[in-house]
C-alpha positions as CSV (number, residue, x, y, z in Angstrom):
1,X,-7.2,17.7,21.5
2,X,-3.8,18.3,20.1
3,X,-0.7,16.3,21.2
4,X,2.5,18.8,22.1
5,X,5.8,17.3,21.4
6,X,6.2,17.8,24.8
7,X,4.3,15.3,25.9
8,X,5.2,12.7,24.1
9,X,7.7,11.1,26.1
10,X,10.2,14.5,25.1
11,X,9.4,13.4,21.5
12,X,12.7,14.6,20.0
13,X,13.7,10.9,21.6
14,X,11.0,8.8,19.6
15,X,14.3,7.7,17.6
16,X,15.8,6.7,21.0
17,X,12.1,5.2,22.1
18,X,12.5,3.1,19.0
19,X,16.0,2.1,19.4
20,X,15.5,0.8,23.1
21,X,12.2,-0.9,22.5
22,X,12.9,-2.8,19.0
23,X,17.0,-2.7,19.0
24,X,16.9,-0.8,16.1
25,X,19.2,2.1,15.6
26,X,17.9,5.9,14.8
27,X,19.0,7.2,11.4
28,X,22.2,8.8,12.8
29,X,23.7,5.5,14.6
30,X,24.2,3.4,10.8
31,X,27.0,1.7,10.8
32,X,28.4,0.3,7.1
33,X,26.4,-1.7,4.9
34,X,28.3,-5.0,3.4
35,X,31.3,-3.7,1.3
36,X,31.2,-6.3,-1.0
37,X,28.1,-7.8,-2.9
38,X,30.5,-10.5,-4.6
39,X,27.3,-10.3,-7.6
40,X,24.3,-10.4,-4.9
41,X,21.7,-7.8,-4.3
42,X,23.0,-4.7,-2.8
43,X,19.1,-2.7,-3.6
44,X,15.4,-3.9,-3.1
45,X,12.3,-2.0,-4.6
46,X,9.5,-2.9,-3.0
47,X,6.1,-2.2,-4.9
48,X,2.7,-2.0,-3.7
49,X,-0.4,-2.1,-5.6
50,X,-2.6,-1.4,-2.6
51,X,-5.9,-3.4,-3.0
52,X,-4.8,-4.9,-6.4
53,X,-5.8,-8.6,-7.2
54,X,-4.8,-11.3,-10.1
55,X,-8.5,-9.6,-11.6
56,X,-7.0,-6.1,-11.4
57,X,-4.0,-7.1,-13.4
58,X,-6.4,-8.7,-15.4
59,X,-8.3,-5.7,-16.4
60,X,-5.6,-3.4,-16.8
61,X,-3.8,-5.8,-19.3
62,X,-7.2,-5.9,-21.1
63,X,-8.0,-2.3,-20.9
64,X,-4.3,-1.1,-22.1
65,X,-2.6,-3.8,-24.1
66,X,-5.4,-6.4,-24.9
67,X,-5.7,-9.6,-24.8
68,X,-2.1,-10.5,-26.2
69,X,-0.5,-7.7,-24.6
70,X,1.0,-7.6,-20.8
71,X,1.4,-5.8,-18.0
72,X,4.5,-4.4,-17.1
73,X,4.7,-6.6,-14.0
74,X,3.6,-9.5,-15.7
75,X,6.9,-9.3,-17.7
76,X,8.9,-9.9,-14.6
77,X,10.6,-13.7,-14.7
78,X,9.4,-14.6,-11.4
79,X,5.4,-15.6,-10.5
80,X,3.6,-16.2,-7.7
81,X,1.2,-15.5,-4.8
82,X,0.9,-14.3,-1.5
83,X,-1.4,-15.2,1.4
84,X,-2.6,-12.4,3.3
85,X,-4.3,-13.6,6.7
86,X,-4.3,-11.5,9.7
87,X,-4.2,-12.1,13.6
88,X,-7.1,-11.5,16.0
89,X,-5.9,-9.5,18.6
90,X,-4.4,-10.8,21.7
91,X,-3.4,-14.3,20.2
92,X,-0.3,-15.8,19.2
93,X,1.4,-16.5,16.0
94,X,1.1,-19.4,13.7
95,X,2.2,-22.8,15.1
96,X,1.2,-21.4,18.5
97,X,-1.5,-22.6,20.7
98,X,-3.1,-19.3,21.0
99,X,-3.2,-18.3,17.1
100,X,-6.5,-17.2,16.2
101,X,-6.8,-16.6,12.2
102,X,-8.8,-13.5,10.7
103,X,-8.9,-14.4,7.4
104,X,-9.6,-10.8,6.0
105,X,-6.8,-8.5,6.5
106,X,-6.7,-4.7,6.6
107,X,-3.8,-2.1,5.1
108,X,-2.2,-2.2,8.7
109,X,-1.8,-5.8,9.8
110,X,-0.6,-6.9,6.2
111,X,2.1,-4.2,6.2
112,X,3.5,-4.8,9.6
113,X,3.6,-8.7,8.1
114,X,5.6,-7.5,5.4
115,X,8.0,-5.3,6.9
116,X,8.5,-6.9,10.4
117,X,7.5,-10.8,9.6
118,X,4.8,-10.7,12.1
119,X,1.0,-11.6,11.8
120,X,-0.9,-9.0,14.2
121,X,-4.2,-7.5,14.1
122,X,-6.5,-5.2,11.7
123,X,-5.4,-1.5,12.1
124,X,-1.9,-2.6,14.2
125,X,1.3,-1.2,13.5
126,X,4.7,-2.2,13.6
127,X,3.6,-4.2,17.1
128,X,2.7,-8.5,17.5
129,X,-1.0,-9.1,18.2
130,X,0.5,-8.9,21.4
131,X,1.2,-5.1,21.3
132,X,4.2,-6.1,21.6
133,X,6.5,-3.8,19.1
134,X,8.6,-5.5,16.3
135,X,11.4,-3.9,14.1
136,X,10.6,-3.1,10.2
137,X,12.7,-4.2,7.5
138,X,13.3,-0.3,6.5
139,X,14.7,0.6,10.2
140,X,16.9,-2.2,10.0
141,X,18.2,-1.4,6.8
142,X,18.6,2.1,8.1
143,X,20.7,0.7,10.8
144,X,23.0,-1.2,8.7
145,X,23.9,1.9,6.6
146,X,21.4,1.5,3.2
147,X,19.6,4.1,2.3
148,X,16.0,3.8,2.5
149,X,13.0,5.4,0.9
150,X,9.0,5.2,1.3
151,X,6.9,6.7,-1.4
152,X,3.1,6.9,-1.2
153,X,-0.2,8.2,-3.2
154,X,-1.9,8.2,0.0
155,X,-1.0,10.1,2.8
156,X,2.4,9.3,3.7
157,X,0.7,8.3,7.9
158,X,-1.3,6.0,6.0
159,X,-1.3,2.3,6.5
160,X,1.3,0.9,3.8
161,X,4.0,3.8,3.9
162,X,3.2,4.3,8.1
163,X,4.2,0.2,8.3
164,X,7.8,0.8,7.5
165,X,8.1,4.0,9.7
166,X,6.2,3.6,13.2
167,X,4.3,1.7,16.1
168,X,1.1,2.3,16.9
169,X,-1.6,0.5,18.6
170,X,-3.8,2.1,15.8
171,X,-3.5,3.1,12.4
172,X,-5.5,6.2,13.0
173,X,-3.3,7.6,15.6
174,X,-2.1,9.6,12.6
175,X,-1.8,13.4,13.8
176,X,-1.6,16.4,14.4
177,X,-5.1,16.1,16.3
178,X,-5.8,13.0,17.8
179,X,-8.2,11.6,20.1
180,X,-8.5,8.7,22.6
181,X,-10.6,6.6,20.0
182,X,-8.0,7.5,17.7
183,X,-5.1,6.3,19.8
184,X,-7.0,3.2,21.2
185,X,-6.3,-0.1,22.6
186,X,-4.0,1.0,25.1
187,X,-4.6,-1.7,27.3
188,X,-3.4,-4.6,24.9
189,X,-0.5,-6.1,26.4
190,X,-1.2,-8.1,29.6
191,X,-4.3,-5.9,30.3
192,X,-2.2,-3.6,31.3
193,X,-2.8,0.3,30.3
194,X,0.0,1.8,28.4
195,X,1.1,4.9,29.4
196,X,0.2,8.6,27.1
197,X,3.8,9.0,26.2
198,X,4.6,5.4,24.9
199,X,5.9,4.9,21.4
200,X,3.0,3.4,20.4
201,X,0.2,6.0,21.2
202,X,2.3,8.3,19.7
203,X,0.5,9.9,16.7
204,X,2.2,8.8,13.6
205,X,3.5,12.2,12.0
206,X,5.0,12.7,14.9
207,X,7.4,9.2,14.8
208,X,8.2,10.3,11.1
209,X,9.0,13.4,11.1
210,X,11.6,12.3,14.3
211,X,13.1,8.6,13.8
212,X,14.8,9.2,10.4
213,X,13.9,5.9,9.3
214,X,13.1,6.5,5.5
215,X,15.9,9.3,3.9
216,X,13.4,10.0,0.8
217,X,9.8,10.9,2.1
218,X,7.3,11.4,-0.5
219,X,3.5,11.2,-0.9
220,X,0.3,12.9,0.7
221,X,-0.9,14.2,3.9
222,X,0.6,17.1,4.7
223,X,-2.4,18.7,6.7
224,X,-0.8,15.4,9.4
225,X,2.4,17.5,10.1
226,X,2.9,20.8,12.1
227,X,5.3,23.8,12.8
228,X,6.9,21.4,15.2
229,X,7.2,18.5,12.8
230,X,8.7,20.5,10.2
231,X,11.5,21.8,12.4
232,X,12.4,18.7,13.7
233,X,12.7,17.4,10.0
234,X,15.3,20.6,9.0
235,X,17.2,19.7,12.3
236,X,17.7,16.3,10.7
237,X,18.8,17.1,7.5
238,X,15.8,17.3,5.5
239,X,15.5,19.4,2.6
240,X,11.6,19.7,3.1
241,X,9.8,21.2,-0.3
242,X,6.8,21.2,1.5
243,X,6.1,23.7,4.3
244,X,3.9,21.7,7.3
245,X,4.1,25.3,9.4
246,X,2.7,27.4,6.2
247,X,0.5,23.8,5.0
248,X,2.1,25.0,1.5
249,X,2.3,21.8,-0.5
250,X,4.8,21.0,-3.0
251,X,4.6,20.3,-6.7
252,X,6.3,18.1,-9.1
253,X,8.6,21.0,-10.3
254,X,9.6,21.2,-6.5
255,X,10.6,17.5,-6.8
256,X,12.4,18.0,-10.3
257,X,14.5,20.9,-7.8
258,X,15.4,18.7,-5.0
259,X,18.8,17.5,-4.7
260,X,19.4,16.4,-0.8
261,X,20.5,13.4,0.7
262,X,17.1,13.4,2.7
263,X,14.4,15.0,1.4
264,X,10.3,15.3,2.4
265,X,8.0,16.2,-0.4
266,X,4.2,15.9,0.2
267,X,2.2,16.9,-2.8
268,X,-1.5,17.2,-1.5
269,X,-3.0,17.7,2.3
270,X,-4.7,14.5,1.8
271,X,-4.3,11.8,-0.4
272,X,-2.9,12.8,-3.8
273,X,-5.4,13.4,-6.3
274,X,-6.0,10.5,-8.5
275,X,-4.8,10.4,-12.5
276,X,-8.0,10.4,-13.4
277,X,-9.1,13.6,-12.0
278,X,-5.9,15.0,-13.3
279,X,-6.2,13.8,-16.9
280,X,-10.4,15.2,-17.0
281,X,-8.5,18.6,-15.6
282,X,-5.4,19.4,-16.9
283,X,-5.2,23.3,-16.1
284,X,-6.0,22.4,-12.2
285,X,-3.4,22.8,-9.1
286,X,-3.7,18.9,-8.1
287,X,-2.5,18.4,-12.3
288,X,1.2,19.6,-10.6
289,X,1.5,16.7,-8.5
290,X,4.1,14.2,-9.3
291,X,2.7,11.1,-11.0
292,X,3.9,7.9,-9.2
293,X,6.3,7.2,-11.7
294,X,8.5,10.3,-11.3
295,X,8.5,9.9,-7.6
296,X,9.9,6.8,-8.4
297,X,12.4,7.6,-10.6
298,X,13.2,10.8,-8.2
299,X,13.7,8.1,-5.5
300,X,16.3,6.1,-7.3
301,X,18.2,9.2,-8.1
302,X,18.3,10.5,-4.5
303,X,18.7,7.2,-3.2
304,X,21.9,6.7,-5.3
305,X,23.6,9.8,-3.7
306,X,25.0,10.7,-0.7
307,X,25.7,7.1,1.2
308,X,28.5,5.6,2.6
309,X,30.6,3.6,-0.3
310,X,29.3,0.3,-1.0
311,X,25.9,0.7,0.0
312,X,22.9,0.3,-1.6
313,X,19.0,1.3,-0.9
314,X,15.9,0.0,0.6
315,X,12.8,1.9,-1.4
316,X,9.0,1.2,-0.6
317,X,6.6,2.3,-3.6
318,X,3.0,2.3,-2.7
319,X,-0.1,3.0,-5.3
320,X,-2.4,3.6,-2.5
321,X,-5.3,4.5,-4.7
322,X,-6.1,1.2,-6.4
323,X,-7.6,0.4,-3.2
324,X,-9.3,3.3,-2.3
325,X,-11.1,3.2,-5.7
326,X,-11.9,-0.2,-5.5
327,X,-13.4,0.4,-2.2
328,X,-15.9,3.0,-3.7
329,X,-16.4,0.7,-6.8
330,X,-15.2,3.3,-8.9
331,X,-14.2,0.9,-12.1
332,X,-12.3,4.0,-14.5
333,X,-10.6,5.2,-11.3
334,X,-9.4,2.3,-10.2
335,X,-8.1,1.1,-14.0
336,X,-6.4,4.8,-14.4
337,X,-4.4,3.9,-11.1
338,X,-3.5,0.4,-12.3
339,X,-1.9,2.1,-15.0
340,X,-0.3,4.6,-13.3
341,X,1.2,1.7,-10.9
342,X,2.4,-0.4,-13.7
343,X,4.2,2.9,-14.7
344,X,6.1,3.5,-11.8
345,X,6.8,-0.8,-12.2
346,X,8.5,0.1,-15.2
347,X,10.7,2.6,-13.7
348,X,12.0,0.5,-11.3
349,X,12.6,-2.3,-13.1
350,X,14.2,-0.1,-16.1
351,X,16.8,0.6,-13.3
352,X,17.4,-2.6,-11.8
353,X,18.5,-4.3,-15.4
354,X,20.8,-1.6,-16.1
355,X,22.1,-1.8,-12.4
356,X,22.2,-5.8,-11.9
357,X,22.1,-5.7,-8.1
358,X,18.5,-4.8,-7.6
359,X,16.0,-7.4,-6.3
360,X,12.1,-5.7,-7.6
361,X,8.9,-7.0,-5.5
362,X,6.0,-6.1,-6.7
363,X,2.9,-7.2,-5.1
364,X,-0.4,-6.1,-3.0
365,X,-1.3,-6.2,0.8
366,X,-4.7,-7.7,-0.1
367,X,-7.7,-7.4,-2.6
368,X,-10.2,-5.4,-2.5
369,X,-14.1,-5.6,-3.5
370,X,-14.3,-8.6,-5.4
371,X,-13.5,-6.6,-8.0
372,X,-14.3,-9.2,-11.7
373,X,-14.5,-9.5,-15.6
374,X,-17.5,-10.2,-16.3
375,X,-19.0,-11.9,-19.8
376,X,-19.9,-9.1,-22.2
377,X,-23.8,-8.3,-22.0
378,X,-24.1,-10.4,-18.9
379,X,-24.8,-9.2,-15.5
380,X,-24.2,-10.4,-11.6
381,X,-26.3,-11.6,-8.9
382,X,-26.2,-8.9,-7.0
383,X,-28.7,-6.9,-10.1
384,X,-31.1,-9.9,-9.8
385,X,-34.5,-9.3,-8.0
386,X,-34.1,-13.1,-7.7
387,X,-30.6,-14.9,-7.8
388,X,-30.3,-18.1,-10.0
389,X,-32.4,-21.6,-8.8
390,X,-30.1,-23.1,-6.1
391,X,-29.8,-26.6,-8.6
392,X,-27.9,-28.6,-6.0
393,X,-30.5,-28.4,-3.2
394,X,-31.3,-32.0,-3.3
395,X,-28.4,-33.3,-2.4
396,X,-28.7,-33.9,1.3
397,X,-25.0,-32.4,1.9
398,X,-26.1,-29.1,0.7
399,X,-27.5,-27.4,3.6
400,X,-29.3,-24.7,1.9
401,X,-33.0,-24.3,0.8
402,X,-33.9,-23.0,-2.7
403,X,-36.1,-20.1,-1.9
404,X,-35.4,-18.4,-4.9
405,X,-37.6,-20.8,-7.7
406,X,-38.2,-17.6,-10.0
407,X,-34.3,-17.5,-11.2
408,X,-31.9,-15.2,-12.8
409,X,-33.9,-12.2,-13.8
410,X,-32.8,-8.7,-13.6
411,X,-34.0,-6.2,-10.9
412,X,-34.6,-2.5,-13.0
413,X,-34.3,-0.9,-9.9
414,X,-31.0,-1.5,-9.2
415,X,-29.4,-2.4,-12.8
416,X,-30.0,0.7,-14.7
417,X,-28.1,0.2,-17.8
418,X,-24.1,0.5,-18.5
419,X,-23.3,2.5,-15.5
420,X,-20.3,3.6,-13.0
421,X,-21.7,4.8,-9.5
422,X,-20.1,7.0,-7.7
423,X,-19.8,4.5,-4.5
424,X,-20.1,1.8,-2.8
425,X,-23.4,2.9,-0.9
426,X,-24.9,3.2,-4.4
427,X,-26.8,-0.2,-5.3
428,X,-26.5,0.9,-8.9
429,X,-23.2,0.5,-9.0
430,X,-23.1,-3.2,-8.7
431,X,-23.8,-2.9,-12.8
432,X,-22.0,-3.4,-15.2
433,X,-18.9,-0.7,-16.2
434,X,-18.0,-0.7,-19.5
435,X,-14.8,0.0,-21.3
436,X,-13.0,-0.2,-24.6
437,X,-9.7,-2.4,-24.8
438,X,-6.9,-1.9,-27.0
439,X,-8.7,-4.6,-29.0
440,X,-12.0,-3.1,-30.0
441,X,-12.6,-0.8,-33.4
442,X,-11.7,2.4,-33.0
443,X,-15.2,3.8,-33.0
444,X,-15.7,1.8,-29.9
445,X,-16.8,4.0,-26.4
446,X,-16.5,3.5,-22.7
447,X,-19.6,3.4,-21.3
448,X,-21.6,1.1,-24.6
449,X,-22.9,-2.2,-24.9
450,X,-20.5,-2.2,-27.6
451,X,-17.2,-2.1,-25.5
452,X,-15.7,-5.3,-24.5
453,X,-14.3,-5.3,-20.9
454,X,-16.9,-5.5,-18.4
455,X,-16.3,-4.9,-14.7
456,X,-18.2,-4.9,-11.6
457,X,-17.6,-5.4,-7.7
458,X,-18.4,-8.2,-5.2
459,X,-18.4,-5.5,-2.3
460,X,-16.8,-2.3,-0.7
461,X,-14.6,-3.9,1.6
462,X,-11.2,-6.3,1.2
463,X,-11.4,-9.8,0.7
464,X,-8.9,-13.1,1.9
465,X,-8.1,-13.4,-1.8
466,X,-4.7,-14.4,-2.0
467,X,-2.6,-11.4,-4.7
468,X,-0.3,-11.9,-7.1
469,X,3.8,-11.2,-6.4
470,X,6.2,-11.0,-9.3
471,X,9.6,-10.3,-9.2
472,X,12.9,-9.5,-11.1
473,X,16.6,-10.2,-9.6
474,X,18.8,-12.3,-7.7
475,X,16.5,-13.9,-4.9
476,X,13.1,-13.7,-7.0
477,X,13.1,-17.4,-7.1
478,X,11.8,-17.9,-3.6
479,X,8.7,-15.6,-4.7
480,X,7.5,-18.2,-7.4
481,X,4.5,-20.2,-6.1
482,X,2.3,-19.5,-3.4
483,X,4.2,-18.0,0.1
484,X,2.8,-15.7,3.0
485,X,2.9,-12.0,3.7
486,X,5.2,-12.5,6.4
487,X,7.7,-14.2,4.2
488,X,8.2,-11.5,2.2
489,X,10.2,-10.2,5.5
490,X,12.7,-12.8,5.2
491,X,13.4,-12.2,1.3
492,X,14.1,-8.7,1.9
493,X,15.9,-8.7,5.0
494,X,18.0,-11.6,3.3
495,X,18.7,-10.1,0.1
496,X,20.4,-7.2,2.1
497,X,21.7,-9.4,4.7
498,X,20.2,-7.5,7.1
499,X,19.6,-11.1,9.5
């Protein structure tokens, strides 16, 4: 069924909801930012390789600058990384009694650690494991008078982007259709059942399109916004250049055009297309979409306008589809959108050494599928008929039985040749994908024995991996080393002295 604004707790007071529950002001009551920065950081950009690991970075550097070359983000001064457990639901946090660990997060719970310093469940949203809700970094920078921005590849309801701007039980309470399932665990806190028009069975679109927490809304998913969404958005200020009445999207010469102080631009229904796709066809409508890059860059323009004097901005930059290429163990997908996210690294730290008060974060919410660099002309495990001869099974600590005596020999059903599957359900995929790097002869093909980087998947899904963080500015020194997701809460909120 479909949600009316009228029922959700007269939703033209979600701001208000938000206010009262997490003492967090609505975009209309900021009051001044710090006048003076006396040298300090007065902007953060925040970027998100979603799903990205230290192998990721790995393969892009290969793939596009070779083996001497570097990553944009690896040029940054400042190296570390970040541990990315969740919560199971219902317990505590760390150092309490009741903490239960999972040590595989999802999109949700590691963006609600980021942006309000909480460990909470897989698919939570701006609430505790608890239910409890919690305040995000980007409302309270809202509140003290920055400017704020959240910019996505996925849709902009989706986990990462939805983090800064909502709370929900669930992640897929996203709108404008939702369902019980969708909107579930209602009944987390005490046992007791929430009621319909609480904050936090409120579908998603609905919270964004109403709060005003991010000025600068741009991304996907405008098929999650209505008629009523949109006019709620104008009432606020927003110069929208994409139509959620007419579901008319915008394109990147829409963006180019927009000059407001708040502005919402979706590019795609969905998730935008990925660069891929858009470099194979370069006459299609999904080619008009923004790269990540220029939303960036568009970002830091609008951001720099129209706020009170002496404040700076608070900008989230997600490249959502490193993950969701990952998760289909789509190898030349995943590497174009490595690139692409590296781009729009470049743009932000291009800005922030010209401007000297920005603090850049760039890091990922957690790895997904196992993603590796394997040894040219080799293969994994998961192509063998028969994995290699457990050679430790006589030592009486190792608990497992060698029932594998035939060893490492490839299975031809499932290791075809040099191949790229389509997905994750595939078993051929789990082979070998092959590419050139900007270190082999120029006659050199994706796709050969001949080319050097090979790359294959553990699995579908995320793993505990810990991710890489770099960082550029005042600040970046607390990055270096290993610290947790929900520290990256503190840096933030302290380099704006928002605590």
């Amino acid at each position: 069924m479909k949600r009316t604004v009228a029922a959700l707790a007269s939703a033209c007071a979600v701001g208000a909801i938000i206010a009262t529950s997490v003492g967090v002001g609505t975009a209309e009551s900021a009051s001044a930012a710090p006048a003076a920065n006396d040298g300090r950081i007065k902007n953060v950009i925040y970027l998100l390789g979603d799903g990205m690991g230290r192998t990721h970075v790995t393969a892009g550097r290969e793939r596009f600058y070779g083996a001497n070359g570097r990553m944009v983000m690896e040029t940054l001064p400042s190296h570390g990384f970040v541990s990315t457990y969740a919560a199971e639901k219902n317990s505590g946090q760390p150092g309490q009694p009741d903490f239960v660990p999972n040590y595989v997060t999802d999109s949700a719970s590691a963006a609600t650690a980021w942006a309000s310093g909480v460990k909470t469940y897989n698919a939570a949203l701006g609430v505790d494991a608890k239910g409890e809700m919690t305040p995000t970094v980007m409302e309270m920078a809202k509140k003290a008078g920055y400017r704020t921005g959240n910019v996505s590849t996925a849709e902009i309801t989706d986990a990462t982007p939805a983090g800064q701007m909502s709370h929900a039980l669930a992640r897929g309470c996203q709108g404008p259709v939702y369902s019980a399932k969708s909107c579930q665990d209602t009944k987390v806190t005490g046992g007791a059942e929430l009621p319909t028009s609480d904050l936090r069975v409120t579908p998603i679109a609905k919270q964004i399109a109403r709060n005003g927490t991010a000025d600068v809304i741009l991304g996907g998913g405008l098929s999650r916004f209505d008629n009523e969404d949109e006019k709620a958005l104008r009432d606020q200020g927003y110069e929208v250049l994409s139509s959620p009445a007419s579901q008319t999207v915008a394109t990147e010469d829409d963006l180019a055009k927009a000059e407001g102080g708040k502005v919402f631009g979706l590019f795609n229904k969905g998730n935008l297309t990925v660069e891929k796709s858009k470099q194979d066809n370069p006459a299609s409508a999904e080619a008009k979409e923004p790269t990540l890059a220029e939303m960036t860059t568009k970002s830091i323009d609008l951001l720099g306008k129209g706020g009170e004097k002496g404040n700076g901005f608070y900008l989230q930059v997600e490249g959502a589809l490193i993950d969701k290429r990952s998760h289909a163990n789509d190898a030349a997908q995943t590497l174009e959108e490595i690139k692409a996210f590296d781009d729009a690294v470049a743009v932000a730290l291009d800005f922030a050494k010209k401007d000297g008060h920005t603090l850049v974060i760039v890091t990922a919410d957690h790895e997904c599928a196992g993603f590796n660099v394997i040894e040219k002309g080799s293969f994994t495990n998961a192509e063998a008929a028969n994995p290699p001869v457990n050679v430790d099974g006589g030592n009486t600590a190792n608990n497992s039985t060698p029932s594998r005596p035939s060893g490492n020999t490839k299975d031809a059903s499932r290791s075809t040749g040099i191949v790229n599957g389509a997905g994750a359900a595939d078993p051929h995929n789990f082979a070998p994908a092959t590419f050139r790097t900007a270190d082999d002869p120029a006659g050199v093909r994706d796709g050969t024995k001949e080319a050097s980087l090979w790359l294959t998947y553990l699995s579908g899904n995320h793993t505990g991996a810990d991710v890489p963080v770099y960082s550029y500015g005042a600040g970046s020194e607390k990055l270096q080393g290993t610290v947790d997701n929900t520290d990256l809460f503190g840096i933030v909120a302290d380099a704006l002295r928002l605590r």
